[in-house]
DRENNUDO-701935 format. One record per residue (C-alpha): residue in three letters; x, y negated, z. Coordinates in steps of 0.5 Angstrom, whole numbers. Last residue first. Layout:
 tivo     X     Y     Z
  Ala     X     Y     Z
...
***
This chain:
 tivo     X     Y     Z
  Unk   576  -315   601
  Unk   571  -311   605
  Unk   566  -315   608
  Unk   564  -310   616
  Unk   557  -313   618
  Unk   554  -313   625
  Unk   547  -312   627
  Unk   542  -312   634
  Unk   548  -312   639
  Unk   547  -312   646
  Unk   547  -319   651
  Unk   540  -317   653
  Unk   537  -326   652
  Unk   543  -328   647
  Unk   543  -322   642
  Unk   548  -321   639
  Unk   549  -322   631
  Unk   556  -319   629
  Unk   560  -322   623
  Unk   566  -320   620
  Unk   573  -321   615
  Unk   570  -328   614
  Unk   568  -333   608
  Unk   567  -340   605
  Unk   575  -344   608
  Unk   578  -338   612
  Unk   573  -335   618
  Unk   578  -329   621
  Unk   572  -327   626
  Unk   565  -329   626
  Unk   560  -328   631
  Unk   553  -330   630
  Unk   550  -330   637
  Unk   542  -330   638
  Unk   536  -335   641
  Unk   530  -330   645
  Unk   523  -331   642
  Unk   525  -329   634
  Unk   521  -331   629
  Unk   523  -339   629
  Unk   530  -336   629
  Unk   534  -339   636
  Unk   541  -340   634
  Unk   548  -340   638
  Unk   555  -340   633
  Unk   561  -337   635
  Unk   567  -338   630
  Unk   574  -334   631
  Unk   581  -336   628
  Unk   583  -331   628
  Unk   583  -324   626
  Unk   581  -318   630
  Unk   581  -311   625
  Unk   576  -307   625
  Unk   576  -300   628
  Unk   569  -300   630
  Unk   570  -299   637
  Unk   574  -306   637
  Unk   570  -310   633
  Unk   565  -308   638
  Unk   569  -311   645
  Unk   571  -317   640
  Unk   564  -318   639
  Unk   562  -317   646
  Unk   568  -322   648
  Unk   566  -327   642
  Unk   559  -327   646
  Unk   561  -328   652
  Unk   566  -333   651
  Unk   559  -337   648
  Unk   556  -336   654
  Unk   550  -332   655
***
């Protein structure tokens, strides 16, 4: 999974959820010493130390294994 496909997914997601889509957008590849497969964290309206959203996807099925809504 690229990372254009990650913030397609997470658009894709925040869109179902009836989230609002804010730039700028920040997608970061990690690999948890845990987990087998790395991980997308997606992060929408990213200002100086907080963000609107963040979905984790899951770099290997491409599915969504969490996502947080940070109301204001």
């Amino acid at each position: 999974m690229t990372k254009d496909e990650a913030i397609a997914a997470a658009r894709l997601t925040a869109e179902w959820q009836g989230w609002r889509w804010y730039e700028p957008v920040k997608a970061t590849r990690k690999k948890p010493f845990f987990s087998r497969h790395p991980i997308w964290h997606v992060r929408a309206g990213v200002r100086n130390r907080s963000c609107d959203f963040e979905i984790t996807i899951d770099d290997a099925t491409g599915k969504v294994t969490d996502k947080h809504y940070f109301r204001r």
